[in-house]
N, C-alpha and C positions, 0 to 999 in steps of 0.2 A: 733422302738417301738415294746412291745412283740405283738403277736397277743395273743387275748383272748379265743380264739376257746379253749373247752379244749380238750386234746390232749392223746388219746390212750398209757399208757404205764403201764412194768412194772420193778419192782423191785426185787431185788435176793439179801439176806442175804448172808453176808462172817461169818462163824462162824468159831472159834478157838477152835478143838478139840484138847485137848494136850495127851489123853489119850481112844485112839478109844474102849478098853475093858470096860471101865466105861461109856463110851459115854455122858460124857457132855460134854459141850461147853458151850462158850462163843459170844456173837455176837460183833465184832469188828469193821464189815463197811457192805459199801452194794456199790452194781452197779444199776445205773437207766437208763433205755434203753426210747428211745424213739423211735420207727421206723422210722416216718413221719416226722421226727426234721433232721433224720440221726444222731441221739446224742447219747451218753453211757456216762457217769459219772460215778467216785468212788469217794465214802470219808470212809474213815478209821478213827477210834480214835486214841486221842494222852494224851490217860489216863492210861497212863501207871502204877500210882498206882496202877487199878481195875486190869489193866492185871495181874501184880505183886499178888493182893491178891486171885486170882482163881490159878493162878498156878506162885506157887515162882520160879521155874527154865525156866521158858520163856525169850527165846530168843530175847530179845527185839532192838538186832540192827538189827535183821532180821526183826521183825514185823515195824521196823521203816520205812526199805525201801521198803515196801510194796505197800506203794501209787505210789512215784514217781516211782516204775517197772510196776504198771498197768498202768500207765499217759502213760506210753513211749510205752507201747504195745496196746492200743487203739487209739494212733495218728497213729502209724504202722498199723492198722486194719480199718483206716478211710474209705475203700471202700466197706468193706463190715461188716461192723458191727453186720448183724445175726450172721453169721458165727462165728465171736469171741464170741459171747455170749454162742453160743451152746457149742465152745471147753471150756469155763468158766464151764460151767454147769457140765463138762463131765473130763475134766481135775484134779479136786481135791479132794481127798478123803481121806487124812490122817491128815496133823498138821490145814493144810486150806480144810474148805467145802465151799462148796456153794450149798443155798437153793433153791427150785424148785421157779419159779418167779411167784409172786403175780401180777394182773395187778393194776391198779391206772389211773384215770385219773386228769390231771396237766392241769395248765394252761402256765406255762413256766417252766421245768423238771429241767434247770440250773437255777433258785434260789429256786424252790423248794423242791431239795434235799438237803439241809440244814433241811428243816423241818423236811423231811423224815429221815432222819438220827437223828435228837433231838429226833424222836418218837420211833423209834424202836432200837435205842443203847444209848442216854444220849446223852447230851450235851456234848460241846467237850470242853475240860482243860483251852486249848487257844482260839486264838481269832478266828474271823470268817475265812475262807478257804478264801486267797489269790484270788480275781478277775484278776490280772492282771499275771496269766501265760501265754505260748503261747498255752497251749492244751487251757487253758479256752477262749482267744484273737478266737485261730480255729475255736471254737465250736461257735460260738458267727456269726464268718464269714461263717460258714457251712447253720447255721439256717438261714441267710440272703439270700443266693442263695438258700435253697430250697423253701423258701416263694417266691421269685421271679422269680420259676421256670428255672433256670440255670443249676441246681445243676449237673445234670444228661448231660446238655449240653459239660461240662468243660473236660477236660483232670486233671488226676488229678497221684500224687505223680510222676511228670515227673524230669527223670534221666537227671542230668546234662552231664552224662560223655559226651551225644551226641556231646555239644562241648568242654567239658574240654579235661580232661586226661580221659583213660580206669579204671576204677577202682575207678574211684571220687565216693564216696557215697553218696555224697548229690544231695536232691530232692526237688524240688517247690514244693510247696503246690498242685497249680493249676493252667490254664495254659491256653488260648485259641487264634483262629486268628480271628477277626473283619471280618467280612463280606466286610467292606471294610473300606479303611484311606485314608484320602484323593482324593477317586475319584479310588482310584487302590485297587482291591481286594487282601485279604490279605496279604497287604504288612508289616505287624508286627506281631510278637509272643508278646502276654501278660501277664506276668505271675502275679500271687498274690499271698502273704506268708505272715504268721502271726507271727509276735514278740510281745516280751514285753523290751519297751522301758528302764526300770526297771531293765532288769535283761537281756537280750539276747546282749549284745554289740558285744561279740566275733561272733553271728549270723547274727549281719549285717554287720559286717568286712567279712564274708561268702560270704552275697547276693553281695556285690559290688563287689566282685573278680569274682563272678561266672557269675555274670549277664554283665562285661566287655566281659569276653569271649564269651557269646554269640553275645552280640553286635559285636564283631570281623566277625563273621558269616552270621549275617543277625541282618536285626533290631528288634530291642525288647523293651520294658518296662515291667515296675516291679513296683508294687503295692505293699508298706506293710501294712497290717493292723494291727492298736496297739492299745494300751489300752487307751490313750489319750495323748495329746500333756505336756508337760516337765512342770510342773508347778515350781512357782519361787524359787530356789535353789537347787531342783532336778538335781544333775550334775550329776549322772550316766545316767538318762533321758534322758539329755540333751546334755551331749555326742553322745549317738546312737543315737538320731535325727541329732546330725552335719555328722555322720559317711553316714547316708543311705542319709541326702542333697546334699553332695558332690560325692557322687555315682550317682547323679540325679537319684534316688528312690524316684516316687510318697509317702506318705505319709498318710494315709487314719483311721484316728481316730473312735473308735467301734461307737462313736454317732450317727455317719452319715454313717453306714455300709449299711443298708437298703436301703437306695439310692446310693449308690455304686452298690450295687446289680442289680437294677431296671437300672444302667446305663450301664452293660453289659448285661442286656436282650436288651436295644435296640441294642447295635453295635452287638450284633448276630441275630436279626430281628426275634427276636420271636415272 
């Protein structure tokens, strides 16, 4: 359930200057930072018309992969989120600017920058911005331990190689030991990672490979959180549910993240 509180943030214009001696622009997307959510968001336009008719030589398979190279460098920046903000602000001065941050205050930042993006670039060509990615699946689990005060407790982007191979790239999400299991203190490592059931298959063929080899080591579980459960004829869904069930991967739907949440404050006795 969102909370209602509203909630300290601001916003930073991406404007498209294609010619910095004439100095105009274009406003194409925007980031919306939230501190106290731990959240960052982008949305970019996919009106690529308007781009086309401000400036007919625009690069538009660059401007295309715009979003999904900030998605991928804001999951990368999940622990400390000023910090990328400031190199955002500080970073761009040529084909991409970014404008000094307006604050706002939200009542829930991830559906409300939909709005904020209608108001200050237009509405967008297509349909509404995809609910079910893993950055947006994260952000959804991020804002759940930090209402239930965990956030800050957890181990967070923890390196597999510990027991894979030297050189494995892949990382949990996050990560923690129970206070205790069964009567014996920390006798497991717990990790939670967020997919989308939809679209991440190859990433839970990932987590079962990865999360075998730790169970080789010591015992573990693995929590994934998704965007919900396979609805009927959804078989790419419905796949990566069979793929993380048979890897015995917990399975833990955004609906009921909040208590999810609220169930690793108790096994860490806070």
């Amino acid at each position: 359930m969102v909370n209602e509180t509203l909630k300290q943030c601001a916003f930073l214009l991406v404007q498209y200057v294609p010619d910095l001696v004439r100095g105009e622009f274009l406003n194409i997307g925007l980031f919306l930072h939230c501190p106290g959510e731990k959240y960052l968001g982008c949305l970019f336009t996919d009106d690529w018309r308007r781009v086309k008719r401000f400036h007919p030589q625009a690069d538009l398979e660059f401007l295309r992969e715009i979003q999904s190279d900030f998605e991928e460098q804001i999951d990368e920046h999940g622990e400390n989120l000023d910090r990328y903000v400031s190199y955002i602000q500080n970073a761009f001065s040529n084909l991409l600017q970014v404008a000094p941050p307006r604050a706002c205050l939200l009542r829930d930042p991830q559906s409300e920058i939909q709005d904020l993006f209608a108001r200050y670039i237009g509405p967008r060509s297509g349909a509404v911005e995809r609910e079910d990615t893993r950055l947006r699946i994260k952000q959804r689990l991020t804002s759940a331990l930090v209402h239930a005060g965990v956030w800050d407790k957890l181990e967070k982007r923890i390196a597999a190689s510990q027991w894979t191979h030297p050189g494995d790239s892949f990382t949990f999400d996050y990560g923690y030991r129970p206070v205790e299991i069964a009567g014996k203190p920390n006798g497991h490592v717990r990790f939670v990672h967020a997919l989308s059931l939809k679209r991440d298959s190859d990433l839970a063929k990932v987590l079962v490979y990865t999360l075998d080899h730790v169970r080789r080591k010591e015992p573990a579980d693995l929590t994934a959180v998704v965007e919900g459960l396979p609805g009927q004829g959804d078989e790419p869904a419905a796949l990566c549910h069979r793929i993380l069930e048979e890897g015995k991967i917990s399975i833990q739907p955004l609906a009921g993240v909040e208590a999810f949440a609220q169930s690793i404050r108790s096994e860490l006795v806070i």
